[in-house]
N, C-alpha and C positions, 0 to 999 in steps of 0.2 A: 634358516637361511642366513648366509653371511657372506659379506660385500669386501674383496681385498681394497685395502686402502695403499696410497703410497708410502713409502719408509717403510715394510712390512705392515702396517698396521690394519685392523680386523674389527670389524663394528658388525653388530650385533643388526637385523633391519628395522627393527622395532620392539621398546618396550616389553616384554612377556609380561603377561598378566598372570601368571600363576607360580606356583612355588619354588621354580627356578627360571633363570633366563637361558633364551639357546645358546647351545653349545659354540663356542667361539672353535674353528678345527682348523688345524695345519697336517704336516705331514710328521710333525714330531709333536706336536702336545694338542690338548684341547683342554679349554680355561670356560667356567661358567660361572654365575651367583648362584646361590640357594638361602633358603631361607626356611627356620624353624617356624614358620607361623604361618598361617593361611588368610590373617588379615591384622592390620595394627592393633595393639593388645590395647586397654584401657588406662595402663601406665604411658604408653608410647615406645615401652624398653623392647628392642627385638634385636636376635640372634639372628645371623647371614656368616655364611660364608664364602670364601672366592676361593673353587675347586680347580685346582692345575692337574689332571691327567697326562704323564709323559711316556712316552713311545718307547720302547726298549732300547736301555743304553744312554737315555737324555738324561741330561738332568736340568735343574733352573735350582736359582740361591737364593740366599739366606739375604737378611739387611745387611751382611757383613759377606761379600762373594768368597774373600780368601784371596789366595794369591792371583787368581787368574777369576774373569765373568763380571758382571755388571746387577748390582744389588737388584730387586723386585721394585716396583713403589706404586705407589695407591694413590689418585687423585678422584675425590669424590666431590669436588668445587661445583658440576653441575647438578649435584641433585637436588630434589625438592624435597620440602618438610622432613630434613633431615639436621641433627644437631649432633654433639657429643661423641663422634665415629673414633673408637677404638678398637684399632687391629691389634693382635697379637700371631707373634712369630714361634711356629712348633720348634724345638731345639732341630737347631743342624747334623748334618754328620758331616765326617769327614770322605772328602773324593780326591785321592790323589791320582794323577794324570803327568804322566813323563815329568816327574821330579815336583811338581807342584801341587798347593794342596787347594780344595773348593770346599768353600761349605754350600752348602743344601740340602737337597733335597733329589732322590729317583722313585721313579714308579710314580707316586700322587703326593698330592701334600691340599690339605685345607686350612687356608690361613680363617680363623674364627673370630668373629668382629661384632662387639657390640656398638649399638648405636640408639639415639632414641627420633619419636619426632617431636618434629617442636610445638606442634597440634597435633595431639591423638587422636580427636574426631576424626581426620581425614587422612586421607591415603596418600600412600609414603612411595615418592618414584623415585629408586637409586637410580643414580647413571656414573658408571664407574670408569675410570682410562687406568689399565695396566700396561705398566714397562716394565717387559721381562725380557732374559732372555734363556735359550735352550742352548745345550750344547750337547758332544758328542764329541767327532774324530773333528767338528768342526763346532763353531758358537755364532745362533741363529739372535740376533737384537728383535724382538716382537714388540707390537702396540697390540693391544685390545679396548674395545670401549665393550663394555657388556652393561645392558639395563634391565631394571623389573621391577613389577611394580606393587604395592603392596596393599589390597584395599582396606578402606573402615568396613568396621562390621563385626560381628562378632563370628571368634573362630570355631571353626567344629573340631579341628586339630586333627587329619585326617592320617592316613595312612602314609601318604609323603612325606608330610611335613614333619609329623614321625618319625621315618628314616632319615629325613635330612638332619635334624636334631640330634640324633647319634652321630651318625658321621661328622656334624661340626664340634662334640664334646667327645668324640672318640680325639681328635685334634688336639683340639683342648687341652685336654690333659696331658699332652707332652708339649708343653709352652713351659717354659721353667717358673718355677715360682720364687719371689722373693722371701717366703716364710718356710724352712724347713726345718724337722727338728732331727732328721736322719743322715742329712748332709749337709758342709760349711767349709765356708776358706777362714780359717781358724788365723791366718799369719800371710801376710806379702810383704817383699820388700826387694830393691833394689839393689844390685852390690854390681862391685867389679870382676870382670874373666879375664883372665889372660887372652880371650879374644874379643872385648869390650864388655859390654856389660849385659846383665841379665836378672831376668824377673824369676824370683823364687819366690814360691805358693808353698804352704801346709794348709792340706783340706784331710777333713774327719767326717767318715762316713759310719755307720750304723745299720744291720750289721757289720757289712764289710762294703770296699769297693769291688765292685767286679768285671768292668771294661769301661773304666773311667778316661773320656775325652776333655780338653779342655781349652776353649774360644775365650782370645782376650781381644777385646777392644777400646780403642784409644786414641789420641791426637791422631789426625790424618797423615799426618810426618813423622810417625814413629810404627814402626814395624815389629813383629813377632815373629819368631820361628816355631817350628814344630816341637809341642813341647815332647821334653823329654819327662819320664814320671818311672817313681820310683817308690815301689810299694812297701819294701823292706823284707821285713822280720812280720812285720804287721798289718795284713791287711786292710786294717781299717785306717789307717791315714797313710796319707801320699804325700811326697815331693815331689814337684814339678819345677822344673827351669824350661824357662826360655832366652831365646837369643833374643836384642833389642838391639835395632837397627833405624837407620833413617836419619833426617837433619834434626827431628826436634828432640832426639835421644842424646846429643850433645848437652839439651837445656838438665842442668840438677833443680830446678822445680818442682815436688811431687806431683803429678796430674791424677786426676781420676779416672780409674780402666775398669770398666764394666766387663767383669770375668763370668762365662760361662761354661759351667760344670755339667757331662752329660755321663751317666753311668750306665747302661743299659734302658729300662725305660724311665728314670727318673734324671730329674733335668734341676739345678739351682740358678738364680743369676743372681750376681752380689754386683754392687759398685763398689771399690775401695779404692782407697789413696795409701799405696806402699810404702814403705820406710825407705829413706836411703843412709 
């Protein structure tokens, strides 16, 4: 059951006691919790994750939307016997849409979160608010509050929570990682274009690249264009440029730009500070 609220927003009527909470539904997505465990473990450490099913042709984004949409974001301030909540973001793709680009996410996406409680003895009640939003030929702003609850007691690890378990580390594993020995941004730096300036990458992948994307992030005042990559003679390293734009692209300060590398199913994220 689920109760529309004002501003778009969608609250769950109560609590679920079991290995997911209900399903949050619209006419373009439906968002729920899940949870790998069927009761708090004796660590307190437990897996959940926040499933977004979208309607054919929607889509919803990444922390970073792109050129157009409104980032996802997670507030967990009401739960109880909860500590430590760390989400992680599946790599993005790329959606371009009449000359613009989006990063996100179509079809489904499970962002996978660990967390622990701060008392293991007892049961762990998330209460979650999501701001998202959906788009299409048009872009829907959604709230959701989705809860559920998690009992003490020892788990039998059933059949569900089984499959929810896959499905949150089927995710999982397209989150990028900071440690690879297969792929890297070997060189970044800054220089001048005859139409301002621009961020050139060398990244070294292993064996080769083979549908290599790449998400740069940076000062809110500074902009990126659609990189251009350029494989060579050699597939296994690329150049990329991009355009850099915006008021704080004036400032020659090196900043730090958290660069996301996506190659078909393997994903890196590096932070670096460029040369200029």
């Amino acid at each position: 059951m689920t109760t529309l609220l004002l501003a778009g927003g969608l609250t769950s009527a109560h609590p679920a006691h079991a290995a997911a909470s209900n399903w949050i539904t619209t006419d373009f997505s439906q968002l729920r919790l899940v949870t790998a465990h069927d009761s708090v473990t004796a660590s307190g450490e437990l897996e959940v994750g926040v499933q977004i099913r979208l309607g054919e042709g929607w889509k919803t984004y990444w922390r970073n939307p792109g050129d157009a949409g409104l980032p996802t974001s997670f507030d967990w301030s009401a739960s109880r016997n909860v500590r430590n909540v760390a989400l992680a973001w599946p790599a993005p793709k790329r959606i371009p849409f009449e000359g613009l680009d989006s990063y996100g996410y179509e079809d489904e996406v499970v962002f996978p979160v660990r967390l622990r409680a701060a008392r293991p003895g007892e049961s762990v009640r998330i209460n979650l608010d999501v701001n998202y939003a959906v788009c299409k030929d048009i872009c829907v702003p959604l709230g959701a509050n989705v809860r559920l609850e998690i009992p003490a007691g020892v788990s039998d690890d059933g059949s569900v929570t089984r499959a929810h378990r896959a499905l949150i580390r089927h995710f999982a594993a397209r989150v990028p990682t900071r440690h690879s020995s297969d792929m890297d941004i070997v060189e970044a730096s800054v220089a001048a274009d005859s139409g301002g300036k621009i961020l050139r990458l060398r990244a070294e992948a292993r064996p080769s690249f083979d549908d290599l994307d790449v998400f740069v992030e940076g000062p809110a005042d500074v902009f990126f264009g659609r990189p251009k990559i350029d494989l060579g003679d050699d597939p296994r390293t690329a150049v990329v440029e991009l355009s850099i734009d915006g008021a704080g692209s004036a400032d020659g300060t090196p900043q730090p730009l958290t660069i996301t590398l996506v190659d078909g199913a393997r994903a890196v994220e590096r932070t670096v500070v460029p040369t200029h």
